[in-house]
C-alpha positions as CSV (number, residue, x, y, z in Angstrom):
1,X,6.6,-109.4,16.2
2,X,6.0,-106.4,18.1
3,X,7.0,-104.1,15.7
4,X,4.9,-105.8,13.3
5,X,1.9,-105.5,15.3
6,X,2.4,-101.6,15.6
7,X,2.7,-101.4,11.6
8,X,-1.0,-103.5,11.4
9,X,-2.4,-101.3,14.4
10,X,-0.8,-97.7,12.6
11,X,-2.2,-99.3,9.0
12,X,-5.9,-100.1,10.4
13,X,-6.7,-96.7,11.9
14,X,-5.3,-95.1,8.5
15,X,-7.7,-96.7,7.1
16,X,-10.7,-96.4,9.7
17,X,-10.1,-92.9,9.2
18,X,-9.6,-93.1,5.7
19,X,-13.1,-94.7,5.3
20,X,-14.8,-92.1,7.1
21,X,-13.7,-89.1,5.3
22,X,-15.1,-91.2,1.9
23,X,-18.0,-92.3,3.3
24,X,-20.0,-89.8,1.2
25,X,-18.4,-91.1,-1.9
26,X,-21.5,-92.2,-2.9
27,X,-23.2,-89.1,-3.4
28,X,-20.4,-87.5,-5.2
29,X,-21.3,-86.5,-8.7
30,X,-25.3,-86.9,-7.6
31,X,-26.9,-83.2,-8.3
32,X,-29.0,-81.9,-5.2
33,X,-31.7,-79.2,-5.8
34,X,-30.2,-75.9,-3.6
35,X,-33.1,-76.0,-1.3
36,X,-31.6,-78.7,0.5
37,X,-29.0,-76.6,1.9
38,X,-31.8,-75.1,4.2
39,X,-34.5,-77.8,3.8
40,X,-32.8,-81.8,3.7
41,X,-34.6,-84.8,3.8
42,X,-33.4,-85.6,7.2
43,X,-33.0,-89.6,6.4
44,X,-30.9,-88.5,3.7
45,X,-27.9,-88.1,5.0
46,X,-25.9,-86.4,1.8
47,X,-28.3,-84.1,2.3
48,X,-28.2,-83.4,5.8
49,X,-24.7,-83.0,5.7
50,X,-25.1,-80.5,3.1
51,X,-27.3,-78.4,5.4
52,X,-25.1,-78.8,8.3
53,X,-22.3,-77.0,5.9
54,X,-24.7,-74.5,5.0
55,X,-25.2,-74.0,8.3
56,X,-22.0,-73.8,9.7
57,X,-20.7,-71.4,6.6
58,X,-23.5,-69.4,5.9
59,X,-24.2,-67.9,2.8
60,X,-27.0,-65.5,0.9
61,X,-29.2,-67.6,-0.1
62,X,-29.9,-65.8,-3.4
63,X,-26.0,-65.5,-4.1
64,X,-25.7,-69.5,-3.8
65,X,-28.4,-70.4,-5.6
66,X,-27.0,-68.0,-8.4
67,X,-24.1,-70.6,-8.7
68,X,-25.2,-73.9,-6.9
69,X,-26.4,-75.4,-10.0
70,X,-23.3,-75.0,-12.0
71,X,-21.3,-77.1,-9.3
72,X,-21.2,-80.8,-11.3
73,X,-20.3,-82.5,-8.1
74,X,-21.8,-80.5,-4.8
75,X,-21.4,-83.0,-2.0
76,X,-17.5,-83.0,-2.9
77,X,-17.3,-79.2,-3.9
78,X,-20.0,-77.0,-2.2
79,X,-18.5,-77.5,1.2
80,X,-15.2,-76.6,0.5
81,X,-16.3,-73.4,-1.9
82,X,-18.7,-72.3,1.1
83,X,-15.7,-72.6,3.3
84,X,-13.3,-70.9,1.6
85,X,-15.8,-67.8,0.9
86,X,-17.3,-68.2,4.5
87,X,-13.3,-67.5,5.7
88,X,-12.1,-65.2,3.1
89,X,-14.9,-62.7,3.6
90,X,-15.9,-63.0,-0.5
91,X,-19.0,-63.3,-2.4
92,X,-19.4,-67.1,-3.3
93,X,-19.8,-66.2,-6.9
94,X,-16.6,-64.5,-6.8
95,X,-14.8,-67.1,-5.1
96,X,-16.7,-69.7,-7.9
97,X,-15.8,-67.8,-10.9
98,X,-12.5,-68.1,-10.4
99,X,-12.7,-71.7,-9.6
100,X,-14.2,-72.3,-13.1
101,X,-11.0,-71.0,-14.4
102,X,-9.8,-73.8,-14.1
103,X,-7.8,-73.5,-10.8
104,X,-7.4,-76.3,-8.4
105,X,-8.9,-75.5,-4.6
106,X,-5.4,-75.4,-3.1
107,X,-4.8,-72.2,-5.4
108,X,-8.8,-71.2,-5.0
109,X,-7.7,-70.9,-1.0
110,X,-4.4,-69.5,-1.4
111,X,-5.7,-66.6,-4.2
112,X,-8.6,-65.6,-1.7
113,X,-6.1,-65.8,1.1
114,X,-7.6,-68.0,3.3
115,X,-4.7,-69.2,6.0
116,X,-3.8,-72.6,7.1
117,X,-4.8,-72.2,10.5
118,X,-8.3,-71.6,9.5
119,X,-8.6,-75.3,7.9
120,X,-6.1,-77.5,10.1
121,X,-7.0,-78.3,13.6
122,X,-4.8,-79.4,16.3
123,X,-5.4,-83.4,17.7
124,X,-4.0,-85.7,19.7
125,X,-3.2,-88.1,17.2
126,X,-2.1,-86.9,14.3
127,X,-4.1,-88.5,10.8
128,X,-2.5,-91.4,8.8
129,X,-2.2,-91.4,5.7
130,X,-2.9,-89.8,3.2
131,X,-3.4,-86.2,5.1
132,X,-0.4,-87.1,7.9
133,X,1.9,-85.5,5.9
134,X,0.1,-81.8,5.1
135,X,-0.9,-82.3,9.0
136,X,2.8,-82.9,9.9
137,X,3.9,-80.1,7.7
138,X,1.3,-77.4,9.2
139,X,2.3,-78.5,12.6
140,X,5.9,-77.5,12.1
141,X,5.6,-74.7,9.7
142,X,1.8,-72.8,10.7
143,X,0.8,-70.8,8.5
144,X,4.2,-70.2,6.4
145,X,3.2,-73.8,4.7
146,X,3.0,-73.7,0.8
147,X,0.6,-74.7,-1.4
148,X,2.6,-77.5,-2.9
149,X,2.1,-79.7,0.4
150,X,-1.6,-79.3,0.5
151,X,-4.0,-81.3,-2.0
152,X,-7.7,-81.0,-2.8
153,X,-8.7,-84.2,-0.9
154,X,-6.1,-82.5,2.7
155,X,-9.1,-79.7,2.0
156,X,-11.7,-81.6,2.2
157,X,-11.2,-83.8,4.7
158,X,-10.5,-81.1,7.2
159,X,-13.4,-78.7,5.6
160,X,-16.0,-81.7,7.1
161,X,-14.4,-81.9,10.4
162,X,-14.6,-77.9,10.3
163,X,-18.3,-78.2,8.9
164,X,-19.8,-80.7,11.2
165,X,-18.0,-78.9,14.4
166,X,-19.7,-75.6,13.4
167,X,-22.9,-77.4,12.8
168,X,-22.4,-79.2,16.3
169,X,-21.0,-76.6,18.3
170,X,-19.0,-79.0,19.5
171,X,-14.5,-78.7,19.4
172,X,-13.3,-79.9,15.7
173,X,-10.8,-81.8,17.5
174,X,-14.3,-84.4,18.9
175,X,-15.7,-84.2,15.4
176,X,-12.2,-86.0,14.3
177,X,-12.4,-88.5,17.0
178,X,-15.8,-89.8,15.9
179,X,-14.1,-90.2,12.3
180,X,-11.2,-92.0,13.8
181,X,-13.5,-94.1,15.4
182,X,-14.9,-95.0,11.7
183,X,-18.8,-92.5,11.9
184,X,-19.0,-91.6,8.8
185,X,-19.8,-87.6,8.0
186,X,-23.2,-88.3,7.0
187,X,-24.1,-90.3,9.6
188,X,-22.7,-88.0,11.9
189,X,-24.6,-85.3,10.6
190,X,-27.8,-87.0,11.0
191,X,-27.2,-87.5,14.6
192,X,-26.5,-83.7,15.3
193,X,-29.3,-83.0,13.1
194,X,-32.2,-85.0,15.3
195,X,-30.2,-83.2,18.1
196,X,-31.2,-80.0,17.1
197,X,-34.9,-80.8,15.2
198,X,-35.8,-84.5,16.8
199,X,-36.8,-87.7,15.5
200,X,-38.1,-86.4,12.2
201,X,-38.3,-87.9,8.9
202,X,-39.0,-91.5,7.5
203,X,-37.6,-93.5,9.9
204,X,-34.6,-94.5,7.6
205,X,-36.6,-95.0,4.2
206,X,-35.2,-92.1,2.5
207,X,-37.9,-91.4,0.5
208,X,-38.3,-87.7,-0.9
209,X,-40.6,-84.9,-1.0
210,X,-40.7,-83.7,-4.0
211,X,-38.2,-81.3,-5.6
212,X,-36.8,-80.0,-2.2
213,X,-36.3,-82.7,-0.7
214,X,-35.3,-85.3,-3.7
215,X,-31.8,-85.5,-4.5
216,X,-32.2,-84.6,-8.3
217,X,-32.8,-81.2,-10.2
């Protein structure tokens, strides 16, 4: 019975934590105009979040807005290709070109030689599934782990941690405690946001403001 309970307990945070990293599932395939990466509606949280990772991997604004239209899906995508640039020390549009190619972002941040270290981030308790396992491999082999134990979805779970902890200024290892604890990224980002700027916006109505703050082109 006891061993039974541990399996539930183990199975529930997985999927607590699970939750939270898709939260913004959602907005995924929804096209945002690029000024929201410096101007969000701040009740719209897809939004906000996007600024918080334009924030906290800053880019040229005229070099991102050279490619940030050509990004089908940028809540999913824009995060991890600002990341990768932010880290490798590349031009965006370099760094996007070659994504276009048809390479996955595993091989995107191996090519541009962004390390492991520079993504993971050590916790307490390590994540269920599905990103134990690259966590678990990371832990044991640091940077010397391979490509074929990381997936695009291990990347983007720990490029919002990394994201929202930059935005923050607070330790990645807190921003993964709040997912553990089922905050979703948006909704965390929100929170950070009115930290920083206040009780602005709509009061929760999400309505826009024309093309820089809607969510469409």
């Amino acid at each position: 019975m006891k061993n039974l309970l541990r399996v539930l307990s183990v199975a529930f945070v997985a999927a607590v934590v699970f939750l939270a990293a898709h939260a913004g599932s959602a907005a995924a395939g929804v096209r945002f105009n690029v000024d929201v990466l410096w101007n969000p509606n701040p009740d719209d949280g897809a939004q906000v979040f996007l600024h918080a990772t334009n924030e906290a991997f800053p880019m040229p604004r005229e070099r991102v807005s050279a490619v940030f239209h050509e990004i089908n899906d940028p809540y999913d995508d824009y995060p991890t290709l600002a990341f990768i640039a932010f880290n490798a020390h590349v031009d965006i549009g370099t760094v996007w070109t070659y994504k276009r190619k048809g390479h996955d972002w595993v091989n995107v941040m191996y090519h541009f030689g962004v390390p492991p270290s520079a993504l993971f981030v050590v916790v307490q308790q390590p994540p269920g599934p599905p990103y134990g396992r690259a966590y678990g491999y990371w832990r044991k082999h640091g940077n010397r782990l391979g490509p074929e134990q990381l997936s695009g979805d291990d990347i983007r779970y720990w490029v919002r941690m990394r994201a929202l902890a930059g935005y923050g200024q607070v330790a990645p290892a807190r921003v993964y405690e709040m997912q553990r604890s089922g905050q979703r990224c948006d909704a965390i980002a929100v929170n950070q946001y009115r930290e920083k700027h206040g009780n602005q916006g709509n009061q929760g109505n999400g309505k826009g403001r024309g093309k820089a703050w809607g969510h469409r082109d």
